[in-house]
Backbone as a chain_set.jsonl record, in Angstrom:
{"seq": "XXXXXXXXXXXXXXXXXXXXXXXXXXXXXXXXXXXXXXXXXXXXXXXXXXXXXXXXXXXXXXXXXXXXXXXXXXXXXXXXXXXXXXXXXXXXXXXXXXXXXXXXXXXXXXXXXXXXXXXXXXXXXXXXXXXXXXXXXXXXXXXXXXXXXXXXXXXXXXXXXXXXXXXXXXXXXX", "coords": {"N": [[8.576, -12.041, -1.895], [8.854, -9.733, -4.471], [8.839, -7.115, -4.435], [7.588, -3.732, -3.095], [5.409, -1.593, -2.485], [4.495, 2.248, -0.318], [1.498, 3.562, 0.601], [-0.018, 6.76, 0.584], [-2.701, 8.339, 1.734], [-5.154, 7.422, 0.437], [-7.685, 5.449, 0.393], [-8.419, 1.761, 0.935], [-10.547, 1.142, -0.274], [-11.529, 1.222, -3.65], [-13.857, 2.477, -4.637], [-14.253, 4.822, -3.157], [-11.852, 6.56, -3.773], [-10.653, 9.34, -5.772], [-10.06, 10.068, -8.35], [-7.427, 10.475, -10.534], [-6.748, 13.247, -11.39], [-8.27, 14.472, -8.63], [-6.759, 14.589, -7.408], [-2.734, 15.918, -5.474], [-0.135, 14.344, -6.603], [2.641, 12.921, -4.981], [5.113, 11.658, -5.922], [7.426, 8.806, -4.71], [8.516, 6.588, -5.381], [10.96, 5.399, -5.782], [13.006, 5.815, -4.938], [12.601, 5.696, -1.874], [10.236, 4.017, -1.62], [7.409, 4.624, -1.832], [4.334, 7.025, -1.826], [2.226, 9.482, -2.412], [-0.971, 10.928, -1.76], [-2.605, 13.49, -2.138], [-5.598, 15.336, -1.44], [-7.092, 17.617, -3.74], [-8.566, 19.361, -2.645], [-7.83, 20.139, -0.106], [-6.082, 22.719, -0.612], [-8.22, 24.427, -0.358], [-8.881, 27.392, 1.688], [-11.497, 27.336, 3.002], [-11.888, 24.665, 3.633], [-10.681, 24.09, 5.889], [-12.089, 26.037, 8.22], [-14.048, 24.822, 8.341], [-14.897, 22.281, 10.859], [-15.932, 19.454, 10.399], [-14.976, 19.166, 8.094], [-12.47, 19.647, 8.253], [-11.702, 17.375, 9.851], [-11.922, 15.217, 8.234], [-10.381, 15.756, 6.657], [-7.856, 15.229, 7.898], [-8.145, 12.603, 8.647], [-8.031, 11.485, 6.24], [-5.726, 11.759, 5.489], [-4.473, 10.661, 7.172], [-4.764, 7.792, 6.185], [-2.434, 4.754, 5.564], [-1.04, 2.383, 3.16], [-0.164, -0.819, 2.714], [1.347, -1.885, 0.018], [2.367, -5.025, -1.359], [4.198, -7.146, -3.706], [4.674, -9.9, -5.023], [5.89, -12.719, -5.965], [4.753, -16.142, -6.929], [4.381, -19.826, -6.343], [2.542, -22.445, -7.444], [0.794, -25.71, -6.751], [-1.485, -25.488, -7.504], [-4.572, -24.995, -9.615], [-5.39, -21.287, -9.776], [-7.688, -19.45, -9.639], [-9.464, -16.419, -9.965], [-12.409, -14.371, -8.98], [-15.335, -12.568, -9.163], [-17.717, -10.642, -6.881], [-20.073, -12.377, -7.158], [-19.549, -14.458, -7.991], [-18.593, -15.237, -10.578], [-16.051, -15.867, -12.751], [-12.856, -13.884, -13.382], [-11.561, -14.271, -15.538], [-9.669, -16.891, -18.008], [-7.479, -19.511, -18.036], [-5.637, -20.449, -20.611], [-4.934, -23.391, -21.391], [-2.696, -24.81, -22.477], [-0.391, -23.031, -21.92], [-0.154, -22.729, -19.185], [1.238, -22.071, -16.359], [2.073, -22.191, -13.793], [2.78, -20.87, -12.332], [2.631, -17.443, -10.671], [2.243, -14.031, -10.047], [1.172, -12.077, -7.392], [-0.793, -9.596, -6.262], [-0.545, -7.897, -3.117], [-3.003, -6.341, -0.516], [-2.788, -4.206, 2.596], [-4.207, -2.203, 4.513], [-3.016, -0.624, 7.137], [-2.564, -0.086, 10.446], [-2.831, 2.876, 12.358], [0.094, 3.864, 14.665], [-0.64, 5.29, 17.893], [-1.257, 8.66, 19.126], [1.005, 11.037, 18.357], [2.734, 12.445, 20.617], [4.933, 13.596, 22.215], [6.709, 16.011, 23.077], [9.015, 17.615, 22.751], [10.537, 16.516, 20.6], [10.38, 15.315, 17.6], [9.27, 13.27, 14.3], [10.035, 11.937, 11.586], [8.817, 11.458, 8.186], [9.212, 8.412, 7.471], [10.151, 7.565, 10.087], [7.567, 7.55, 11.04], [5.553, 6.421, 9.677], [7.186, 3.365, 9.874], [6.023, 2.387, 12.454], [3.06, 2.041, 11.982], [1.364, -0.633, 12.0], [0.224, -3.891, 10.674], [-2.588, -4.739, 8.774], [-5.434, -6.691, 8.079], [-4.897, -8.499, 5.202], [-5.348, -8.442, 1.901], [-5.719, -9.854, -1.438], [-5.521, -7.947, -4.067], [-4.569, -8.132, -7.35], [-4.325, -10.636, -9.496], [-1.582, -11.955, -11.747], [-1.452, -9.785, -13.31], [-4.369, -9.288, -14.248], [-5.993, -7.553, -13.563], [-4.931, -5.256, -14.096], [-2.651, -4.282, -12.222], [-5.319, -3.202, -10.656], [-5.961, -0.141, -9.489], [-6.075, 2.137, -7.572], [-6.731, 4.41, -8.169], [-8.855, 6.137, -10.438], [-7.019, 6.123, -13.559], [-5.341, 8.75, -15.583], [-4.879, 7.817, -18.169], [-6.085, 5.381, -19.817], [-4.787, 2.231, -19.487], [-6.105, 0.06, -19.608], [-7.491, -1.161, -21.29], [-5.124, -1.765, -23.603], [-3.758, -3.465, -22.664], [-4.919, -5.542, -21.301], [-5.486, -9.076, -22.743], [-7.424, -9.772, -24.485], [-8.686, -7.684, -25.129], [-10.471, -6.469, -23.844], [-12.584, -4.402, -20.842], [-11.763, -5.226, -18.656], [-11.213, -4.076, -16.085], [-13.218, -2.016, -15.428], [-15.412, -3.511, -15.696], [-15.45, -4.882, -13.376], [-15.147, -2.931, -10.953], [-17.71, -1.662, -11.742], [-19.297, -3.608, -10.398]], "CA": [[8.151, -10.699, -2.219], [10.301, -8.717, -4.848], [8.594, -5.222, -4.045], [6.508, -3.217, -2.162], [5.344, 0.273, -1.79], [3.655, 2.366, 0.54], [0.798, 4.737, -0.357], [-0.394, 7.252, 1.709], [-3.627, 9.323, 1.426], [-6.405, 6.929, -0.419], [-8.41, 4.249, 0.821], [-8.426, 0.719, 0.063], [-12.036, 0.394, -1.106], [-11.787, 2.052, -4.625], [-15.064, 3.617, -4.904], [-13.778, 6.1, -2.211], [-11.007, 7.1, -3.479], [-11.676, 10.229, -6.457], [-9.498, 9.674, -10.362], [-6.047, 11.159, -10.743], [-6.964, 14.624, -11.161], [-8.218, 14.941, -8.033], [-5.181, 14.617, -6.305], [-1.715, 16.241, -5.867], [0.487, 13.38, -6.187], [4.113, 12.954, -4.913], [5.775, 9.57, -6.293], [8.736, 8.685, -4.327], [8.777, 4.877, -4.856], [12.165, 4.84, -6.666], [13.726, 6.145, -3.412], [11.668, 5.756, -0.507], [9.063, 2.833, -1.902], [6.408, 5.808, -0.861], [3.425, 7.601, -3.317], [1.49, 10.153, -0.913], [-1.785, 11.488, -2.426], [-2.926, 14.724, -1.235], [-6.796, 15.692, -2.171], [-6.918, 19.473, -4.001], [-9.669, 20.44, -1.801], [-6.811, 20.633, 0.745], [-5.834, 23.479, -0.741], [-9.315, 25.582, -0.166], [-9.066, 27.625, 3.228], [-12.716, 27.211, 3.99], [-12.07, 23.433, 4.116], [-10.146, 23.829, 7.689], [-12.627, 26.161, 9.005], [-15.528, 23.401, 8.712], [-14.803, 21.004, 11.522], [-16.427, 18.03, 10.044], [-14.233, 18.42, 6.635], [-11.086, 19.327, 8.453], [-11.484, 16.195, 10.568], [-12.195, 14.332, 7.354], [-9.117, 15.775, 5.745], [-6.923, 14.396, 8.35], [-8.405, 11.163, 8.616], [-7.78, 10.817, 5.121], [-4.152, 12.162, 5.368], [-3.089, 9.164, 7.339], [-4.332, 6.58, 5.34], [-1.797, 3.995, 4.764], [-1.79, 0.984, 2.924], [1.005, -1.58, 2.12], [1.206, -3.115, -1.318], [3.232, -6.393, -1.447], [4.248, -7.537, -4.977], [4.6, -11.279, -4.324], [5.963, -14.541, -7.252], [4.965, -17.719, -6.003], [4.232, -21.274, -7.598], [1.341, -23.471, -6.43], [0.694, -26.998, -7.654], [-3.132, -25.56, -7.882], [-5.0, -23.774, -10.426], [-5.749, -20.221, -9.037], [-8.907, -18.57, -10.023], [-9.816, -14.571, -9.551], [-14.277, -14.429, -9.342], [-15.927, -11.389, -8.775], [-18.852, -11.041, -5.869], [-21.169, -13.229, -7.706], [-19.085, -15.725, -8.49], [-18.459, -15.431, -11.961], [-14.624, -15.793, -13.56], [-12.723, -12.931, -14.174], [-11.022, -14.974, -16.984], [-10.014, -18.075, -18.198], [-6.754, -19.807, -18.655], [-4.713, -21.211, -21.994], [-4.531, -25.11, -20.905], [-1.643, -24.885, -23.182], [0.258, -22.561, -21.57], [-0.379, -22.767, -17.735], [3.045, -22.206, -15.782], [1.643, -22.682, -12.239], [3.524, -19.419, -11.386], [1.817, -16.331, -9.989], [2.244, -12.971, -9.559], [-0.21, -11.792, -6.631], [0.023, -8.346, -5.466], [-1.78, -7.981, -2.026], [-2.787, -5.004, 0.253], [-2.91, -4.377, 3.819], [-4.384, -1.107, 5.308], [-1.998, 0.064, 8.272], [-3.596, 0.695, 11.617], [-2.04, 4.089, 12.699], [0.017, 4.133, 16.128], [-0.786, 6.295, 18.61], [-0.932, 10.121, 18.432], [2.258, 11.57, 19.031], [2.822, 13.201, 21.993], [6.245, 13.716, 22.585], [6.84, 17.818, 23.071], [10.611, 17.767, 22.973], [11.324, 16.278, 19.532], [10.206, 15.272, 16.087], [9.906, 12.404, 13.752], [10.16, 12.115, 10.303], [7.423, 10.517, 8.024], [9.634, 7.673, 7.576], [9.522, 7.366, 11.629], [6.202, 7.693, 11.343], [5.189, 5.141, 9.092], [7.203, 2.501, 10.659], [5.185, 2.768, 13.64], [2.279, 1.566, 11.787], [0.695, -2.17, 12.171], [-0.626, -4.661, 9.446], [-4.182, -5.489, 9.182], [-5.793, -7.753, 7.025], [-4.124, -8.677, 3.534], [-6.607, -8.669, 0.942], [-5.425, -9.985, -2.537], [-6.029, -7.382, -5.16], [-4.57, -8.05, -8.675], [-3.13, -11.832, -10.178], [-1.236, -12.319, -12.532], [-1.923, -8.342, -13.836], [-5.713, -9.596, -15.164], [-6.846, -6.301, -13.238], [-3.749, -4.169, -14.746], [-2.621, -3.865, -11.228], [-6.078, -2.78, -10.155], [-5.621, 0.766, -9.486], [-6.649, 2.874, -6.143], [-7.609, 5.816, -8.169], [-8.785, 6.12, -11.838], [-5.754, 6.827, -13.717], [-5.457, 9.458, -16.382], [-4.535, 7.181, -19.353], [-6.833, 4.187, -20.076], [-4.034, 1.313, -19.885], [-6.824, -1.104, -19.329], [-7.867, -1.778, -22.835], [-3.845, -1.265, -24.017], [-2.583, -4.55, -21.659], [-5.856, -6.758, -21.792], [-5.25, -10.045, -23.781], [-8.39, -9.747, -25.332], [-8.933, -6.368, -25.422], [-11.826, -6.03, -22.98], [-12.326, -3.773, -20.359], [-11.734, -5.685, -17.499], [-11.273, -3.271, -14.698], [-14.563, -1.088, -15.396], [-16.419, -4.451, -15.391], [-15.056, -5.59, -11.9], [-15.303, -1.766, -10.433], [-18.688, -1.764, -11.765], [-20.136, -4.651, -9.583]], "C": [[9.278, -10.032, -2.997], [9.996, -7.504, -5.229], [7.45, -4.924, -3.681], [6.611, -1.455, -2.841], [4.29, 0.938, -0.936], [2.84, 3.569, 0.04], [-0.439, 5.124, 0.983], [-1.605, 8.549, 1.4], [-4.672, 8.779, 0.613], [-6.228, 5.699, 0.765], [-8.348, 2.686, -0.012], [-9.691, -0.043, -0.783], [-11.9, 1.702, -2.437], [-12.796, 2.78, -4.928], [-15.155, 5.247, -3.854], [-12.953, 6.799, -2.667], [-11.81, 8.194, -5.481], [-10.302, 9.342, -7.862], [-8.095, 10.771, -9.804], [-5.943, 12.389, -10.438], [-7.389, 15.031, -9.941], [-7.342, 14.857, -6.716], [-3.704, 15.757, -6.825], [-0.958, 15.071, -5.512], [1.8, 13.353, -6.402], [4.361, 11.447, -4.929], [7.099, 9.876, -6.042], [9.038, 7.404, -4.281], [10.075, 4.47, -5.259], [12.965, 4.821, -5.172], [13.71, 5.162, -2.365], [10.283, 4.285, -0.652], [7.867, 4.223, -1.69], [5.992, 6.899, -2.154], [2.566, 8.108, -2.29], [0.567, 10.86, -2.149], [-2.512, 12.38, -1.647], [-4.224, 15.019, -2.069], [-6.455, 17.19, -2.344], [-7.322, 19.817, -3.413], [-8.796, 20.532, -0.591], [-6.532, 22.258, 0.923], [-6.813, 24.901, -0.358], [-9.334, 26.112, 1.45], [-10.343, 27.45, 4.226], [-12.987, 25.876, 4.73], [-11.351, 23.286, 5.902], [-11.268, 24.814, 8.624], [-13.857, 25.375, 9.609], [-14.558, 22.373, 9.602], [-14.915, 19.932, 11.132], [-15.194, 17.871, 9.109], [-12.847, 19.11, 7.305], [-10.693, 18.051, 9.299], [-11.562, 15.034, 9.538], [-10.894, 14.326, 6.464], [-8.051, 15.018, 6.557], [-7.045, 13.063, 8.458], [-7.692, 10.548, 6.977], [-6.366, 10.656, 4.887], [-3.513, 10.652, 6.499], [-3.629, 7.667, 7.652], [-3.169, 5.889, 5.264], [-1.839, 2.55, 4.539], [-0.19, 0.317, 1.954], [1.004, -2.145, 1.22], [2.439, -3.751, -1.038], [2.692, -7.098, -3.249], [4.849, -9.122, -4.814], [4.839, -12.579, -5.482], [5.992, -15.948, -6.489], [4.506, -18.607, -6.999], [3.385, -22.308, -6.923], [1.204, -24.815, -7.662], [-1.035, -26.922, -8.129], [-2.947, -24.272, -8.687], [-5.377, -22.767, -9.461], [-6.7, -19.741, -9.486], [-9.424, -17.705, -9.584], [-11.729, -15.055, -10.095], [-14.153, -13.33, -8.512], [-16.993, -11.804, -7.786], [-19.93, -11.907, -5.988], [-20.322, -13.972, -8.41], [-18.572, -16.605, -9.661], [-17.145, -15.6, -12.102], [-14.083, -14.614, -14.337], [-12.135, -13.367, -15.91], [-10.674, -16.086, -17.048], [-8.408, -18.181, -18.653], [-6.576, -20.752, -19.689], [-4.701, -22.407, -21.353], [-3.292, -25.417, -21.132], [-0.466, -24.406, -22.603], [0.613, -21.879, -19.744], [0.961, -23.174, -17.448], [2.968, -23.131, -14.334], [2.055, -21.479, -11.666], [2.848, -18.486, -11.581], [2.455, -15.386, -10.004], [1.288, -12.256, -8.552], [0.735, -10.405, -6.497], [-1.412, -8.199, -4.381], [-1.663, -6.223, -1.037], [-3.453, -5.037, 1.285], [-3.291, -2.883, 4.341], [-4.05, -1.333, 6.989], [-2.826, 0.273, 9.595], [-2.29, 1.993, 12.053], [-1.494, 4.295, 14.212], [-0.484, 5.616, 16.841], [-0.756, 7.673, 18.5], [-0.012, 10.128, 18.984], [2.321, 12.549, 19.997], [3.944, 13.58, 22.649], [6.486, 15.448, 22.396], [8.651, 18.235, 22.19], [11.323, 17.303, 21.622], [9.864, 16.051, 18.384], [10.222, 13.895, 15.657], [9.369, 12.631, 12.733], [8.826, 11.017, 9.532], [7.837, 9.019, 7.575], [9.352, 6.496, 8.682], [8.234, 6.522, 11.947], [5.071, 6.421, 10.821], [4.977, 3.454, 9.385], [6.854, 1.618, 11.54], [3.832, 2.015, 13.332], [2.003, -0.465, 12.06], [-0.028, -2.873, 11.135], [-2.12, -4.936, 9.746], [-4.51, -6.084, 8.25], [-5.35, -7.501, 5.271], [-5.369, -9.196, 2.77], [-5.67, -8.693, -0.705], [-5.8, -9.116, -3.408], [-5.93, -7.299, -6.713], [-3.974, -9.785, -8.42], [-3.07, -11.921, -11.474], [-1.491, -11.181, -13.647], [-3.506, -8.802, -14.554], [-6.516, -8.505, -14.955], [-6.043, -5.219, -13.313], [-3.553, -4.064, -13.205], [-3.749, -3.35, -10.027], [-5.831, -1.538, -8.895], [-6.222, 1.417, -8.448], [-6.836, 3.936, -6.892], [-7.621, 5.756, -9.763], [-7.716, 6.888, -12.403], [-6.407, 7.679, -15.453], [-5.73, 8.603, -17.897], [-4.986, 5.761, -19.046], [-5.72, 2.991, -20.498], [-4.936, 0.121, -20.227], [-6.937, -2.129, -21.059], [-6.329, -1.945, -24.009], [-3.502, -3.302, -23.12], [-3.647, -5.478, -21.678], [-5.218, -7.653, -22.564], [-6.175, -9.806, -24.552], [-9.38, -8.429, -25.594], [-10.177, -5.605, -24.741], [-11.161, -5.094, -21.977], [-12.432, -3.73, -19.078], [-12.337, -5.066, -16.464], [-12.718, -3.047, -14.269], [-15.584, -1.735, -14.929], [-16.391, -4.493, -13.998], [-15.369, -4.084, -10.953], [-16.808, -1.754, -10.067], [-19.831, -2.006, -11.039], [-20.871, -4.485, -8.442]], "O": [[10.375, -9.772, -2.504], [10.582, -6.844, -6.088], [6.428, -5.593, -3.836], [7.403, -0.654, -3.338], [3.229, 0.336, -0.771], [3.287, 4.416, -0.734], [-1.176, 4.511, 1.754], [-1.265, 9.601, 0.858], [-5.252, 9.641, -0.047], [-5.36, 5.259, 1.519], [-8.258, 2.517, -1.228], [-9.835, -1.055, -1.469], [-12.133, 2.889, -2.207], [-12.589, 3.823, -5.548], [-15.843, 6.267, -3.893], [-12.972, 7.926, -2.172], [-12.835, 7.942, -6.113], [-9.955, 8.165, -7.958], [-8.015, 11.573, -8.873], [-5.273, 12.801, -9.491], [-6.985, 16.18, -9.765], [-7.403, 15.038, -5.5], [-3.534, 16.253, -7.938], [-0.98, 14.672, -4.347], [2.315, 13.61, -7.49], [3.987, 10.481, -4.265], [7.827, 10.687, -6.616], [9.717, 6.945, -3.363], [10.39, 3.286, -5.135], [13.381, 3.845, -4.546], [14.44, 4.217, -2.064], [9.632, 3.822, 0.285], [8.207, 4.535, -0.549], [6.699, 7.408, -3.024], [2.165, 7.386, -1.377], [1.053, 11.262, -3.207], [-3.004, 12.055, -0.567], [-4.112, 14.989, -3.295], [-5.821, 17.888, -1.553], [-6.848, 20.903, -3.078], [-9.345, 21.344, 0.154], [-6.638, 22.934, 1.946], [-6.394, 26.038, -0.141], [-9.737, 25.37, 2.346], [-10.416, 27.416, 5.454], [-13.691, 25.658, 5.717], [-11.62, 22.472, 6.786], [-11.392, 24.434, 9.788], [-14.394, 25.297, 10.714], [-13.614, 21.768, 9.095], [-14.0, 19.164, 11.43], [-14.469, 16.876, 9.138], [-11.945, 18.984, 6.476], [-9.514, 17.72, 9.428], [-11.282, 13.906, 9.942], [-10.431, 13.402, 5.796], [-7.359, 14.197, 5.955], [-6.046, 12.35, 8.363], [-7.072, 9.512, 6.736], [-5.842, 9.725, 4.276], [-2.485, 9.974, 6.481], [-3.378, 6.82, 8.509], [-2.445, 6.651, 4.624], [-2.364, 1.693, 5.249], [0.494, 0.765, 1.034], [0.577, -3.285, 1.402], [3.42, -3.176, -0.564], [1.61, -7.375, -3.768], [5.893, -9.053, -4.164], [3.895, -13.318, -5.761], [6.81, -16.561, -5.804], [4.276, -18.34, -8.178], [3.699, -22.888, -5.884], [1.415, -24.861, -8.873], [-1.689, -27.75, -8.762], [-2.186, -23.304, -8.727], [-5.699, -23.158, -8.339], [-6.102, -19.233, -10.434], [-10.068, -17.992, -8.575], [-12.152, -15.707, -11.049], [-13.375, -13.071, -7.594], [-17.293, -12.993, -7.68], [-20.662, -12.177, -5.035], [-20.513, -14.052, -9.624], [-18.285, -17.792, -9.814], [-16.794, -15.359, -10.946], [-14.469, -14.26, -15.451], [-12.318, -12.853, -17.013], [-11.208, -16.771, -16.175], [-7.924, -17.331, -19.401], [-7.249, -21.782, -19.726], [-4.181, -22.159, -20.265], [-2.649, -26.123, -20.355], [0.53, -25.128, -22.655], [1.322, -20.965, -19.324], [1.648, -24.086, -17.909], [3.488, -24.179, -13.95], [1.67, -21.12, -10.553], [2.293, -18.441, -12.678], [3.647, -15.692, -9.971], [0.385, -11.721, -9.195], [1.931, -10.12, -6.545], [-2.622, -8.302, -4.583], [-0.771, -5.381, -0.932], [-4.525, -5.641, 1.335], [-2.241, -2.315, 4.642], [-4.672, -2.011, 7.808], [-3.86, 0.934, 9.506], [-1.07, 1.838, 11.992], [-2.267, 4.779, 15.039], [-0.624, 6.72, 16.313], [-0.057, 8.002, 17.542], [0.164, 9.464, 20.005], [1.689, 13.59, 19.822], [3.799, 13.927, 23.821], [6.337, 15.904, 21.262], [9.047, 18.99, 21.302], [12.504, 17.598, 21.437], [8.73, 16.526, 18.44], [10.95, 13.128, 16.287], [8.378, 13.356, 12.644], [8.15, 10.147, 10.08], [6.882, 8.299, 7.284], [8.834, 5.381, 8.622], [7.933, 5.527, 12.606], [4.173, 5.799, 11.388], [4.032, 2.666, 9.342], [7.163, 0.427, 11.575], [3.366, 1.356, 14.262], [2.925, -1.244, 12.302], [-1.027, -2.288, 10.717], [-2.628, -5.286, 10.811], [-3.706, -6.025, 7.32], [-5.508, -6.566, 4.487], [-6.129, -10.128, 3.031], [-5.05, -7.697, -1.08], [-6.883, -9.547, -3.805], [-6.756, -6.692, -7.394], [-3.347, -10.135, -7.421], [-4.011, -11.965, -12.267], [-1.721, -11.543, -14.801], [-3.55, -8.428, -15.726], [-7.484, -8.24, -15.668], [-6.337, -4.215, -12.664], [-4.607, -3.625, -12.744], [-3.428, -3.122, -8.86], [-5.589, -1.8, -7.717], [-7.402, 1.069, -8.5], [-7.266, 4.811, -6.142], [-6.615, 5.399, -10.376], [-7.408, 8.011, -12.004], [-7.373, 7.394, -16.161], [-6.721, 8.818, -18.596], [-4.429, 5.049, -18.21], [-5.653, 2.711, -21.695], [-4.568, -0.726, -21.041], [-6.594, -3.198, -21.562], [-6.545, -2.237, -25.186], [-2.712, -4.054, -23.691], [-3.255, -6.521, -22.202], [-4.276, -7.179, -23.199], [-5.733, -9.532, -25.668], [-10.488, -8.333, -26.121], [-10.679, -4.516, -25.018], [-9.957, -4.842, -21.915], [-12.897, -2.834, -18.372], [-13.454, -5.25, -15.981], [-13.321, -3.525, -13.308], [-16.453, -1.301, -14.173], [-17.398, -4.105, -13.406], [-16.05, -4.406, -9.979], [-17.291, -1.796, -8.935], [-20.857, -1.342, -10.89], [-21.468, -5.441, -7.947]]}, "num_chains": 1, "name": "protein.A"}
């Protein structure tokens, strides 16, 4: 593994989570590894007097989900297929390394509520505390630009393609 980060406030099924804009987002990965996404509708006071959507706001608030950036080398071909089985793409024969880039992600189970009267912990602390749950592969070898937890502002997709398609949208799509 030669990096991680932790991201706190989206879901790991992308069709949940909303596009750039509707977040306030604090990027601390240089630091801290740590990218916390706060929904705007936070900000609306009527959202805490509704029960349902202040119980929905906290649920969402402690989301977390571990990315693992991962180079490994297999003596097998690797192949990315979408739910139906198709090929997201196709390698060069020519230029096949054997080496990988995977990046994988693990949504966190959340310990316990805190309950301690007498002190404090930090969201560092807090984090820690958490538990792995199933690792689900999400990008190789960048063919899904990183495949992104929230539509990003600036269309890299068609910018980093080899062939200039529009990968992601397809695979989102499905």
């Amino acid at each position: 593994m030669y990096d991680h980060v932790v991201i706190k406030g989206l879901s790991p099924i992308r069709k949940e989570n909303g596009s750039e804009a509707d977040y306030y987002i604090f990027n601390d990965i240089e630091n801290m590894g740590l990218i916390s996404y706060i929904p705007k509708y936070i900000s609306k006071p009527e959202n805490f007097a509704d029960p349902k959507m202040n119980k929905e706001m906290h649920n969402e608030a402690h989301k977390v989900i571990y990315r693992a950036y991962v180079t490994f080398k297999t003596g097998y071909k690797l192949h990315l297929k979408d739910k139906y089985g198709q090929p997201q793409f196709k390698y060069s024969d020519t230029q096949y390394t054997w080496q990988h880039v995977g990046v994988f992600e693990s949504l966190m189970s959340p310990p316990p509520s805190f309950k301690k009267w007498s002190g404090s912990e930090n969201l560092t602390e807090w984090i820690a505390k958490h538990e792995f749950g199933t690792w689900r592969m999400v990008d190789l070898d960048n063919w899904l630009v990183g495949n992104p937890l929230v539509i990003p502002k600036y269309d890299v997709r068609k910018k980093t393609a080899v062939d200039g398609k529009d990968h992601f949208s397809q695979t989102v799509n499905q």
